[in-house]
C-alpha angles and dihedrals in degrees: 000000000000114000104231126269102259091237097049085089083073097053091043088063099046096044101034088118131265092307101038119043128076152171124304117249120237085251099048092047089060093044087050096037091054092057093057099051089049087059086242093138133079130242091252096046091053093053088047101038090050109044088045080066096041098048089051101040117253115264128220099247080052102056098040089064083052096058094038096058090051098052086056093057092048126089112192120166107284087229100047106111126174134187100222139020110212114179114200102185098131099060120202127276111173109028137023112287079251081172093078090064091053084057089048090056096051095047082056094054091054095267108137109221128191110189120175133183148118148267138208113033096104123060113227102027144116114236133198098235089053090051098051096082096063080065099052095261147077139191125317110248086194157028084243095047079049101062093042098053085045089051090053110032108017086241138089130171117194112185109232089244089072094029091056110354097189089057087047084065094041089058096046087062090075097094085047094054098032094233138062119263136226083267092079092049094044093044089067088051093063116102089184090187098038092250112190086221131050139176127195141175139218143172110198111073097233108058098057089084089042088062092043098056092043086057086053089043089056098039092243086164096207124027134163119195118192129216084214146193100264093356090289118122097262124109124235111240099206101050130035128286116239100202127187115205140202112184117181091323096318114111117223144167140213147181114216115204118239126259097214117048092213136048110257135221125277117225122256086223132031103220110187088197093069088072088066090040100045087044082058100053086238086118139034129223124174095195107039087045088053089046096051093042093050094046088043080058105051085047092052091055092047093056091048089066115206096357110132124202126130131285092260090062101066091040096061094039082053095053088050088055093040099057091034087063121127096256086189093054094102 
């Protein structure tokens, strides 16, 4: 007889039928996760393995041993600090990625921002890393290359497939099994540099307090995660704006009013270009300017940590900071 694979214990718990099985511990997440990333599992076991947690939604303890196995795993440069962690893994299907020029804002106001994702593995959609060259750069390929672009622009971007290589691989299964994995969800938990700050996005309702828990499990001490347009962190100016909040350890939640009263057209054609045209004042777009405006918001009360004031506050602090950009940057 075969003596039994030494993570099959993992798949037992999550499979053991409706009364049996359960949720992983934090600790045998880690354990199961770390498995996975040292290639120690077979292909049967992973597809397994990922669509059991799927099917049953992935829960915070969970995720937290996730991301703790994979910090392990990672060796950024012990002095690279950034301000703020923004993850970019959905891309954007019916309207421009406008979030990008609410990071572009911030880096221009002195914020460091390290954002990560991936590209690809949905056919159809507009992804950050294929947006970076209108603005003069592209991905890190390194810590080193990191710390450079952060030095001259404020902003850095490293695809997942050089971040974690082994997740990269993980993400680009989700045309073989047909769904996404716990490996999306886990990727925008990251924090690959410890920021004190992070912003996510998601699509499906309820994995916006999942996020938002997981934060808390791994002492990220201030997190904002968007219900956003196409599951990436930008709000959505003509409807309101469902945020989950960590603040120094404490959840909260929160529903942003609308800027528009009413819902506004979709283009016909997604031009790329229109981000650079609309960043140099040389178009105008009433609904990408409100979208970068209202996610510039939500990030500028994230940085403030803790500071309350209304809504219309930061809005009205982001379109200042908006119309005072540097058009010429890029």
């Amino acid at each position: 007889m075969h003596q039994e694979h030494s993570f099959a214990p993992f798949v037992r718990i999550l499979g053991k039928g409706k009364k049996g099985s359960r949720s992983l511990t934090a600790e045998e997440a880690e354990a199961a996760m770390g498995m996975i990333l040292d290639q120690q599992v077979m292909p049967e076991q992973l597809g397994a393995f990922l669509m059991l947690i799927r099917m049953k939604e992935e829960a915070p303890e969970e995720l937290m041993g996730f991301a703790h196995a994979v910090r392990s795993r990672l060796t950024p440069p012990a002095g690279l600090r950034v301000d703020l962690d923004w993850s970019s893994y959905a891309g954007k299907k019916r309207r421009l990625p406008w979030f990008l020029l609410s990071a572009l804002t911030l880096a221009g106001q002195g914020v460091k921002i390290f954002m990560h994702g991936a590209k690809g593995h949905t056919p159809g959609r507009l992804y950050t890393e294929d947006m970076l060259p209108l603005f003069g750069f592209g991905a890190d390929d390194s810590w080193q290359d990191v710390a450079e672009s952060l030095e001259r622009r404020n902003i850095a971007y490293m695809s997942i497939d050089r971040l974690v290589p082994r997740l990269g691989e993980l993400i680009a299964l989700r045309p073989v099994l047909g769904l996404r994995s716990p490996v999306h969800t886990l990727c925008r938990l990251l924090n690959p540099l410890a920021a004190a700050c992070c912003v996510d996005g998601v699509f499906h309702p309820p994995y916006a307090p999942m996020h938002q828990r997981t934060a808390q499990l791994l002492g990220t001490r201030y997190s904002l995660t968007v219900r956003g347009d196409g599951g990436e962190a930008e709000m959505k100016p003509d409807s309101e704006s469902e945020l989950h909040w960590v603040c120094d350890g404490a959840l909260s939640e929160e529903f942003w009013p609308r800027l528009y009263p009413q819902r506004l057209l979709r283009d016909e054609v997604l031009d790329p270009a229109d981000l650079l045209k609309v960043w140099r004042g040389e178009i105008r777009h009433d609904y990408g300017e409100a979208a970068v405006i209202s996610t510039l918001a939500g990030v500028l009360r994230l940085l403030a940590k803790g500071e309350v004031e209304l809504p219309q506050v930061w809005v009205e602090r982001a379109r200042a900071l908006w119309q005072a950009r540097d058009k010429s940057a890029y």
